[in-house]
C-alpha positions as CSV (number, residue, x, y, z in Angstrom):
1,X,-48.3,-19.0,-80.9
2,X,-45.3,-17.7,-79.3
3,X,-45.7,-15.4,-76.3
4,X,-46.1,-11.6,-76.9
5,X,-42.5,-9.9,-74.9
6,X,-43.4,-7.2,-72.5
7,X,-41.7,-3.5,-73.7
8,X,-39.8,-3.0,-70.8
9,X,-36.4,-1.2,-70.9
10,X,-34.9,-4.1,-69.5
11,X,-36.3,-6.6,-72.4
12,X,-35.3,-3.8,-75.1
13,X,-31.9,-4.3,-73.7
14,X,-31.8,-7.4,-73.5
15,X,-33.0,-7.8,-77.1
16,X,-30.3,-5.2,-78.2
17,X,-27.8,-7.2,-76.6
18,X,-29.1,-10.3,-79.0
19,X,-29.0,-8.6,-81.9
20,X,-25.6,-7.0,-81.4
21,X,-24.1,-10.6,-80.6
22,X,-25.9,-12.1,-83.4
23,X,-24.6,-9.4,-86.2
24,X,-21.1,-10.1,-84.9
25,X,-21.6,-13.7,-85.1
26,X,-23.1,-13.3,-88.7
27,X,-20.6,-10.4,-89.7
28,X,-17.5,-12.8,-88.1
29,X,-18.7,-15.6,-90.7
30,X,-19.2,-13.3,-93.4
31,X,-15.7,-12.4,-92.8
32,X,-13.9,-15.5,-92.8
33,X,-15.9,-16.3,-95.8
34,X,-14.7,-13.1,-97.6
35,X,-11.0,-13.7,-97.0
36,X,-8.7,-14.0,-100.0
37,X,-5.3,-14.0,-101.4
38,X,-5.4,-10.2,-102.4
39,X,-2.4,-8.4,-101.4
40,X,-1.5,-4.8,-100.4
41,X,1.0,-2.5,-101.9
42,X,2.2,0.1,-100.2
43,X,5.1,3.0,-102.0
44,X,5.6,-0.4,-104.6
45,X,6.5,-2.6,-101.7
46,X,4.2,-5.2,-100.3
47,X,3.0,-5.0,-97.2
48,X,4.1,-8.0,-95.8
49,X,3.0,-8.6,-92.5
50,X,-0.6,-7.8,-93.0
51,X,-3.4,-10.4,-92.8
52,X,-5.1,-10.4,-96.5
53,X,-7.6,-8.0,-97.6
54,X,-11.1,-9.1,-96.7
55,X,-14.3,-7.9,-99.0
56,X,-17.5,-7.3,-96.4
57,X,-20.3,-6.8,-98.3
58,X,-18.9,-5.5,-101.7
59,X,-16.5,-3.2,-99.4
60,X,-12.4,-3.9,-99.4
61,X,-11.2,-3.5,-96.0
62,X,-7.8,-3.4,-94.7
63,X,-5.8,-3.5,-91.6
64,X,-5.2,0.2,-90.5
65,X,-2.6,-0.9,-88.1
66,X,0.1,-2.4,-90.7
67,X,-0.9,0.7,-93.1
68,X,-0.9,3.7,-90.0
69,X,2.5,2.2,-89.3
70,X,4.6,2.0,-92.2
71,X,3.5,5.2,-93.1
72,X,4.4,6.6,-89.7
73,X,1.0,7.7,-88.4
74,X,0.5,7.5,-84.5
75,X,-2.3,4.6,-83.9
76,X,-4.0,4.7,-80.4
77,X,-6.6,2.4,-79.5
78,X,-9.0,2.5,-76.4
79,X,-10.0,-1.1,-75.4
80,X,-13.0,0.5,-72.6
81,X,-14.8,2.3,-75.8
82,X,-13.7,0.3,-78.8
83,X,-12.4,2.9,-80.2
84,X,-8.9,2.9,-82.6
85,X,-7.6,6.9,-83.3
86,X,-5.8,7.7,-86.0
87,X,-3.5,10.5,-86.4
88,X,-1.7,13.6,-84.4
89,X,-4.4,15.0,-81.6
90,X,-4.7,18.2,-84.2
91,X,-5.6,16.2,-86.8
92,X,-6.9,12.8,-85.4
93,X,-9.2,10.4,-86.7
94,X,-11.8,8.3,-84.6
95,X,-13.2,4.7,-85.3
96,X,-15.5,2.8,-83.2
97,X,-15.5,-0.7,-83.9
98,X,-19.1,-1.8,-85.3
99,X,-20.1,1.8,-86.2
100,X,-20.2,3.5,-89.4
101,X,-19.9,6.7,-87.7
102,X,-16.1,7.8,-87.5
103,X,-15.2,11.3,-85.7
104,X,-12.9,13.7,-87.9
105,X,-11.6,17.1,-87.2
106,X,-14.2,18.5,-89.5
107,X,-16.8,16.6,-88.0
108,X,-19.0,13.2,-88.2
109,X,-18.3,11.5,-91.5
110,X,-20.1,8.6,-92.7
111,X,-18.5,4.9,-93.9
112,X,-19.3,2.4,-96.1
113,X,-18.7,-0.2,-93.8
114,X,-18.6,-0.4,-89.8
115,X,-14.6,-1.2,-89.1
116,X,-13.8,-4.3,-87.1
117,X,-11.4,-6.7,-85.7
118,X,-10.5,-10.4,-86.3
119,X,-7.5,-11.7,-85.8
120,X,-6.0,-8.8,-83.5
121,X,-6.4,-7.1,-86.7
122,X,-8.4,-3.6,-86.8
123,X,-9.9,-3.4,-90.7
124,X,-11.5,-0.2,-92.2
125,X,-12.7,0.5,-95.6
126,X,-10.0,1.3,-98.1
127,X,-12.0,4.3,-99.2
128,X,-11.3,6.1,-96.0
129,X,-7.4,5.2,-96.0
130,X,-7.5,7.2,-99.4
131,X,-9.2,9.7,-98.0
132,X,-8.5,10.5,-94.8
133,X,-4.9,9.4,-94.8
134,X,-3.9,11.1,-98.4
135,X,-3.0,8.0,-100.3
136,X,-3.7,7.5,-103.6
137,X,-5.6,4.2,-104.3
138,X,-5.6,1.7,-107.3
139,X,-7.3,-1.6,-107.6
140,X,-5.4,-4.2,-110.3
141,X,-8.2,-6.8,-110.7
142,X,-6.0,-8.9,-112.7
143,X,-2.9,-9.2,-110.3
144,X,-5.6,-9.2,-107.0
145,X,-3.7,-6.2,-105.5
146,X,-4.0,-3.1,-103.6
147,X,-2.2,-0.1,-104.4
148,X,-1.6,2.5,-102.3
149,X,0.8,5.4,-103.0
150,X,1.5,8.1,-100.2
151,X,2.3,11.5,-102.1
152,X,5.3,13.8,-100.0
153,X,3.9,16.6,-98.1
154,X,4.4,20.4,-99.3
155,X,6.3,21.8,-96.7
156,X,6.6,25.8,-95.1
157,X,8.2,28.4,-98.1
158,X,11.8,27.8,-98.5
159,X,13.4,30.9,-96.9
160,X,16.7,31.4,-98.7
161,X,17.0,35.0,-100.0
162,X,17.0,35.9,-103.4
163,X,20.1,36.4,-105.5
164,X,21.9,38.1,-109.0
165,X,21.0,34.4,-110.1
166,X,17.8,33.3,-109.2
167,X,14.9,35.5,-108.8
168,X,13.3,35.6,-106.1
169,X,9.8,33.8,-105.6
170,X,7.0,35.3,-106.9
171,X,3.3,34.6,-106.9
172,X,1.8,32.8,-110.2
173,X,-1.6,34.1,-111.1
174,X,-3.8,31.2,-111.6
175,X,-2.2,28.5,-110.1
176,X,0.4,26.6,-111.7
177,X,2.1,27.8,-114.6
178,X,1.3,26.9,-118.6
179,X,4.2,25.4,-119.7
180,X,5.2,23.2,-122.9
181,X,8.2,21.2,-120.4
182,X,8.4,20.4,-117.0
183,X,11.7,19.4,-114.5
184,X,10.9,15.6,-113.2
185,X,14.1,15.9,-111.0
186,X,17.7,17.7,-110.8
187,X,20.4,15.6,-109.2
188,X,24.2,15.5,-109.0
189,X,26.8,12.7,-109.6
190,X,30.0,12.0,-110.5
191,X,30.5,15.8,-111.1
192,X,27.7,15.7,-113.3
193,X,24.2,17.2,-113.1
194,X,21.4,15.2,-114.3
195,X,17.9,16.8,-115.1
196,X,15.7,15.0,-116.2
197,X,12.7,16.7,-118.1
198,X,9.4,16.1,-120.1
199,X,8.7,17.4,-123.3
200,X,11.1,19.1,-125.6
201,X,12.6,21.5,-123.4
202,X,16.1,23.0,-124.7
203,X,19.0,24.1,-122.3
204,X,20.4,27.1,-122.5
205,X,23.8,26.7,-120.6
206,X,26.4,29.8,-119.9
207,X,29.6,30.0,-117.6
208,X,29.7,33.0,-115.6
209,X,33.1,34.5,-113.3
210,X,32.7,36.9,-109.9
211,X,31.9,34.0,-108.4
212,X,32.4,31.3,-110.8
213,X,29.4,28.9,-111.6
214,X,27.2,27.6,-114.7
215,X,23.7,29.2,-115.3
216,X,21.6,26.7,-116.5
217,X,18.0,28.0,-118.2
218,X,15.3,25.8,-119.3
219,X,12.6,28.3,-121.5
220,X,9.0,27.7,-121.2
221,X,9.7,25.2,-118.7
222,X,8.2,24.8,-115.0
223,X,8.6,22.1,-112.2
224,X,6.4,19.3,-112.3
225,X,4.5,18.5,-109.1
226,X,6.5,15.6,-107.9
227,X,9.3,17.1,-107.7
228,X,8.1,20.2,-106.4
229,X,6.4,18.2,-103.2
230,X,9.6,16.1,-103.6
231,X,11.5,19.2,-102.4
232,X,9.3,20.8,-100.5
233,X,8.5,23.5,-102.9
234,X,5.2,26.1,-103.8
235,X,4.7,27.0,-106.6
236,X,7.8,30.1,-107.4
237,X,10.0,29.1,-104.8
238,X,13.7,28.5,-104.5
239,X,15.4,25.1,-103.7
240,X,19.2,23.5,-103.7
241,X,20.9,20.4,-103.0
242,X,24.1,19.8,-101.6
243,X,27.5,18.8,-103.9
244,X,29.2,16.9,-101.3
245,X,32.4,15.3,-102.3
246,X,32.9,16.8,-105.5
247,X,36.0,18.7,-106.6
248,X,34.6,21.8,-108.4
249,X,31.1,22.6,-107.1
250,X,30.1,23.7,-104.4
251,X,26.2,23.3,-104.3
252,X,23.4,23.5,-107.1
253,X,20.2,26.2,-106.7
254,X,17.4,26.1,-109.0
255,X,14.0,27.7,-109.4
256,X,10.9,28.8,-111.2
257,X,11.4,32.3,-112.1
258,X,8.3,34.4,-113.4
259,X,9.2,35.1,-117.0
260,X,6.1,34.8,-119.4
261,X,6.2,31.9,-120.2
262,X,7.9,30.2,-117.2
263,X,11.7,29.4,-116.8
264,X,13.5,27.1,-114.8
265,X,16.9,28.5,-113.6
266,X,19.6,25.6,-112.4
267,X,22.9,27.6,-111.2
268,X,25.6,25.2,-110.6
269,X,28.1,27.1,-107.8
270,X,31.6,26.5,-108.8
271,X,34.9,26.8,-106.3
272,X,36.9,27.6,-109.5
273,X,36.4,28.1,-113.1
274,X,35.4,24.9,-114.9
275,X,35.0,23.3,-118.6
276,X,31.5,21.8,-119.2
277,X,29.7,19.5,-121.8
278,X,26.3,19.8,-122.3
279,X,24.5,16.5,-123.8
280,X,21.3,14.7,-123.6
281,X,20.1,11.1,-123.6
282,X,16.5,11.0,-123.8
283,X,14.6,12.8,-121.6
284,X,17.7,13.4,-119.2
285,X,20.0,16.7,-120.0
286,X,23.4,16.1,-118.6
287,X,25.9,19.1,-117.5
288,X,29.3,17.3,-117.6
289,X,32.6,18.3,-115.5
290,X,34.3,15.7,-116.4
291,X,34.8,16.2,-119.9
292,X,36.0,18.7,-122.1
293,X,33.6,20.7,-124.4
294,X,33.7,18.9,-128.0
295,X,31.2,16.3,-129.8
296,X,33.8,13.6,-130.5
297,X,33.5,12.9,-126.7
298,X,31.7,9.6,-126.2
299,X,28.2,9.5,-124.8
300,X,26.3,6.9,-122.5
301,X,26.4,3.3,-124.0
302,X,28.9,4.3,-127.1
303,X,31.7,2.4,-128.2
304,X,29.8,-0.8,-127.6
305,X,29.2,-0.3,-123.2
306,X,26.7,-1.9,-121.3
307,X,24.8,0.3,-119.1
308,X,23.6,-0.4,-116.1
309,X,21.4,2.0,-113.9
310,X,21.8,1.7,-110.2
311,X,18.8,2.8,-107.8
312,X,19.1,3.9,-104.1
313,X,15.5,3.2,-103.1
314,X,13.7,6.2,-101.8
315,X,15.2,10.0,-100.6
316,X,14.4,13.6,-99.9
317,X,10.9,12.8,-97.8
318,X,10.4,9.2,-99.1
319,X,12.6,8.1,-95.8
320,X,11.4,4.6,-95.9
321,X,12.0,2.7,-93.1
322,X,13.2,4.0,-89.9
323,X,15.6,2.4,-87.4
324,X,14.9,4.4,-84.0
325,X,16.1,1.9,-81.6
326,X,19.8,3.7,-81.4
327,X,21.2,6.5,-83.0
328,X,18.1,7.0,-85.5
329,X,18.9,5.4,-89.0
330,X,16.6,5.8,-91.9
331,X,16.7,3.2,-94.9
332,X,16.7,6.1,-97.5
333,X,20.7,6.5,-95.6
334,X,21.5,2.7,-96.0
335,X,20.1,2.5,-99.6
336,X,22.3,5.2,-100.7
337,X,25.5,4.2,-99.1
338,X,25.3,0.9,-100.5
339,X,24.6,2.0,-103.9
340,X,27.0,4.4,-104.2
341,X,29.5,0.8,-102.9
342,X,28.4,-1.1,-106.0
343,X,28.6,2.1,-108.5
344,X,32.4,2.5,-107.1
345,X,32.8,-1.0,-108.4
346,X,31.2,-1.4,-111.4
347,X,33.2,1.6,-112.4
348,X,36.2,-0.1,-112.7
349,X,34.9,-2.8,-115.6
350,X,35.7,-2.0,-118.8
351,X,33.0,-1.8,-120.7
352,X,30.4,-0.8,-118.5
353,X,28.8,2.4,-118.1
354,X,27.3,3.4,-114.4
355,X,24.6,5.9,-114.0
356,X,22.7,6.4,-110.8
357,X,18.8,7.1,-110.7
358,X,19.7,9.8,-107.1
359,X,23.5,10.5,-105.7
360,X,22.1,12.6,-103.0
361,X,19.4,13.1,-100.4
362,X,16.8,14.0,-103.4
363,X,13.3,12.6,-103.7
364,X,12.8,10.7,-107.5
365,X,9.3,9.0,-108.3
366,X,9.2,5.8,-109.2
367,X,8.4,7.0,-112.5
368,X,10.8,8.9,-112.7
369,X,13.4,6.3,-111.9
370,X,12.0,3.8,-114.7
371,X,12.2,7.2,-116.6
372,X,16.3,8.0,-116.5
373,X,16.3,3.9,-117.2
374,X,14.8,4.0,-120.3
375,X,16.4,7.7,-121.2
376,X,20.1,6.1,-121.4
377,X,18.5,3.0,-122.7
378,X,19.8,0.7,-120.2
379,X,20.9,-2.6,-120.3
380,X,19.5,-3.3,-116.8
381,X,18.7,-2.1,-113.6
382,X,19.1,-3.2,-109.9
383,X,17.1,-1.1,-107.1
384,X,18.8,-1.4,-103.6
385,X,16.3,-1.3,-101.0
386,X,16.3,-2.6,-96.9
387,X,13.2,-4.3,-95.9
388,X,11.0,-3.1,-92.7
389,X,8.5,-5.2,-90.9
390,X,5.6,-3.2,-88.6
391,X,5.7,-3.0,-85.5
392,X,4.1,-5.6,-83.4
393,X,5.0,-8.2,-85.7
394,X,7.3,-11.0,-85.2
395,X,11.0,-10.3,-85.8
396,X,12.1,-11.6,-89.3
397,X,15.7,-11.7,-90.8
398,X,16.6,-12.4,-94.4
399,X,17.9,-11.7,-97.9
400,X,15.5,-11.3,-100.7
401,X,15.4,-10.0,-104.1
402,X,12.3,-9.3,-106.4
403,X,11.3,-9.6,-110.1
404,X,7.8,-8.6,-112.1
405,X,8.8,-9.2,-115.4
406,X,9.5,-12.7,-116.8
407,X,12.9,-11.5,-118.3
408,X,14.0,-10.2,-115.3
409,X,13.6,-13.4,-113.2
410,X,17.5,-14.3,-114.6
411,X,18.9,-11.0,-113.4
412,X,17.3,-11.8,-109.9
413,X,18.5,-15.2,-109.5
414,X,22.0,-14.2,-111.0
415,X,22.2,-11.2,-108.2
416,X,20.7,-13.2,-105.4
417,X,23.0,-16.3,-105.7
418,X,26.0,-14.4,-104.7
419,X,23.9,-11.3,-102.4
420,X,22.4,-14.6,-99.8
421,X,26.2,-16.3,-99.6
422,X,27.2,-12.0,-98.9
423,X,24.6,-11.0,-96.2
424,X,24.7,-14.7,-94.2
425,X,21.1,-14.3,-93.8
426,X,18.2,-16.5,-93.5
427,X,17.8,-17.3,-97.7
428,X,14.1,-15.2,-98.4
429,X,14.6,-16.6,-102.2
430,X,14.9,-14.9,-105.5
431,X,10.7,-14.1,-106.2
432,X,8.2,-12.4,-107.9
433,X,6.7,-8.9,-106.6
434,X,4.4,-7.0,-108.4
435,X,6.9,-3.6,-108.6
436,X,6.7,-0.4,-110.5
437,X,10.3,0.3,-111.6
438,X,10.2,-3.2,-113.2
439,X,6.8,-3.5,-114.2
440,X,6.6,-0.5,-116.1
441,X,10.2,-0.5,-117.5
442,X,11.6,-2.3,-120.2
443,X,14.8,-3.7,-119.4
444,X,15.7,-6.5,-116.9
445,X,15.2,-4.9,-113.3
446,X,16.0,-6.5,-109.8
447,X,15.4,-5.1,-106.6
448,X,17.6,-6.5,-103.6
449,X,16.3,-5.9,-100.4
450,X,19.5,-6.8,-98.2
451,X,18.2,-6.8,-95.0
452,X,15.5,-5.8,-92.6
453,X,16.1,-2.6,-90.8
454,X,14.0,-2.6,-87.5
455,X,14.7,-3.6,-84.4
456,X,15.1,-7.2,-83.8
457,X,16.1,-7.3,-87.7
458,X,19.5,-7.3,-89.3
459,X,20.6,-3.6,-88.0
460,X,23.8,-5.2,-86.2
461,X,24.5,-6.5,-90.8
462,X,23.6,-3.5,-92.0
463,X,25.4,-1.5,-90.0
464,X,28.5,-3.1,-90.4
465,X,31.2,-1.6,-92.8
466,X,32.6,-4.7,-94.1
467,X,29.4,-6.6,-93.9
468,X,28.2,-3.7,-96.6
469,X,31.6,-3.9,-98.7
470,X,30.6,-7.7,-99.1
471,X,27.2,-7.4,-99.9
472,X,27.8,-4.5,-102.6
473,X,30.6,-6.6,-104.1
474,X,28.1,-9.4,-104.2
475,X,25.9,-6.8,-105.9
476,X,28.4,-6.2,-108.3
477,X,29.4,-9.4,-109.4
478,X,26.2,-10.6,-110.1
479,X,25.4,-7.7,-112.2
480,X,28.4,-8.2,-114.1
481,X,27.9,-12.1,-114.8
482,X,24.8,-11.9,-115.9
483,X,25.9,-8.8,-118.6
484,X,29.1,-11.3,-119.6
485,X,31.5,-9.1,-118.2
């Protein structure tokens, strides 16, 4: 019979210590057993450098490092205690490693599983990411993948001063206002406006003099939620973007007045009077500079055109990744130079029509992009992107562009032949990448991610003003090859 073990403090310790060794041992196995091939995407873009997501005990758990980073939250970690934080000091978030207990601003909270670390690799339960770190999580059994989509944060009321125009803000009782149609996004191109909307929502367009501009109003129509946290709008409040370059306007304002029901006021600031067409493709209503009023003027696709929809990844708040090693450079910057490079081109084929899913600094979900696609029923559609690795990872250079769809593999492999002879970097391959805008769209759709802005990446390429005239003439050709032009 085995001995009885005297209750001393130092033999409860020493049993403690025992147990706590052996769990780690157990839980370390469990682990490695629990590994598997399931991936993370974050904003539609995989998370590359993160170790797989492990399942511990019917709990997914994912590395809070590669996920804090990318989506720019400050990640501290306290080797003495075990303890990883989370977060600004106002708002931080405390782990400890093999506890379920974490330490929140509002107080002790509970998890499903104890975090831990393998690998050099802290994991937490997915749960909390949603939670605590305001992402919207989706598990796709089928395709093995995480989801994770980071919503734009509602900023302070816009304080711009109300006008003959636009009324100024007012409270809505209740919340959000009942409206039949809602604004998905306003942007400006080409001396065109684009607003794209949802449900059946009419426009009801006038040119006014003293000053000259356009009044656009959109009856029993309010802003849909994207796009209000898009630009950093409440509920009632007032917003603009700029015009830059353009000939005739000046800048666009637009917001919810308090009519019963709810309009949506664009105003369209011109720098002299100007003709106008007003048409619409789909769900996108276009105010036209360019042409003169009349309905013998040719729309989008007519006369036999290819269209081709060109996407400058992310905008507005949706920065993406962020270069801070010089003068600070944001990818949402390089995306949207280079796309406005290959729209400049492709504007010269006959026989092609060009529309872009954002010409300016303006926030469009991914939705929403796959949206204006389908609205001008496009041929095809290329998203421009640059890649990012997090920090702490080993430097990586490269060219790569990404399919979902079967019939988009072509497009891809068309693009990429001529984008990887372009860029002279390392050849990441044309491959598949489970992606909104072509997943849930239903033309061809490539996404080229030219480059990896971060330090030790491609900035000195991307950076370069004939190293992006290459690339976006690359672009270019291999769009227009694989339409036959």
């Amino acid at each position: 019979m085995m001995a009885k073990v005297r209750r001393t403090g130092y033999a409860k310790r020493w049993i403690a210590t025992v147990l706590a060794l052996a769990a780690v041992f157990f839980l370390s196995i469990q682990v490695v057993q629990a590994a598997s091939s399931t991936k993370i995407v974050l904003n539609d873009r995989e998370v590359t450098g993160a170790r797989d997501v492990l399942t511990v005990k019917g709990t997914t758990m994912v590395p809070i490092r590669v996920i804090s980073e990318e989506l720019g939250y400050p990640v501290g970690w306290n080797s003495a205690s075990r303890q990883v934080t989370v977060g600004s000091p106002g708002d931080k978030l405390t782990l400890t490693l093999g506890s379920t207990a974490a330490i929140a601003p509002e107080g002790t909270i509970m998890l499903e599983q104890a975090p831990f670390s393998q690998g050099n690799t802290t994991y937490v339960p997915l749960r909390l990411v949603g939670t605590k770190m305001g992402l919207t999580v989706k598990w796709d059994n089928r395709a093995q993948t995480v989801f994770l989509q980071s919503p734009p944060p509602l900023e302070a009321p816009n304080q711009s001063g109300p006008n003959d125009d636009v009324d100024p803000p007012k409270p809505v009782p209740g919340g959000s206002p009942q409206a039949s149609s809602s604004v998905e996004q306003i942007s400006f191109g080409e001396n065109r406006v684009m607003i794209g909307v949802s449900g059946s929502a009419e426009p009801k367009v006038s040119a006014i003099a003293s000053p000259n501009r356009i009044v656009v109003d959109l009856p029993n129509t309010s802003f849909s939620p994207l796009f209000a946290e898009g630009q950093g709008l409440l509920i009632g409040q007032q917003g603009q973007i700029a015009a830059s370059g353009s000939p005739d306007v000046t800048g666009i304002r637009f917001a919810l007045n308090d009519d019963s029901p709810m309009r949506v006021r664009i105003v369209i600031d011109l720098n002299k009077a100007k003709g106008y067409e007003v048409y619409r493709e789909g769900s996108l209503i276009f105010i036209d500079l360019n042409k003169p009023s009349g309905p013998s003027t040719p729309g989008i696709g007519d006369d036999g055109k290819k269209v081709v929809v060109i996407d400058a990844g992310h905008g507005g708040k949706a920065t993406g990744a962020i270069y801070s090693g010089g003068p600070t450079l944001t990818e949402k910057e390089v995306n949207m130079g280079m796309a406005l490079k290959v729209e400049a081109l492709l504007k010269r084929v006959d026989g092609l029509d060009v529309i872009m899913t954002r010409s300016d600094d303006t926030d469009v979900s991914l939705q929403g992009r796959v949206d204006i696609a389908e609205s001008v029923d496009a041929d095809v559609m290329v998203s421009i992107h640059a890649n990012s690795m997090p920090k702490g990872t080993k430097p990586t250079s490269g060219t790569e562009t990404l399919y979902t769809k079967p019939e988009s593999k072509k497009l891809a492999e068309t693009i990429h032949k001529y984008v990887i002879v372009a860029t002279g970097l390392p050849d990441r391959k044309a491959k598949y990448q489970n992606l909104h805008v072509d997943r849930e769209s239903s033309m061809p759709t490539a996404l080229v991610e030219t480059g990896f802005l971060y330090a030790g990446g491609d900035v000195d390429k991307i950076t370069d003003p004939v190293w992006q005239d290459r690339v976006a003439e690359a672009i270019a050709r291999g769009i227009t090859e694989y339409l036959g032009l």
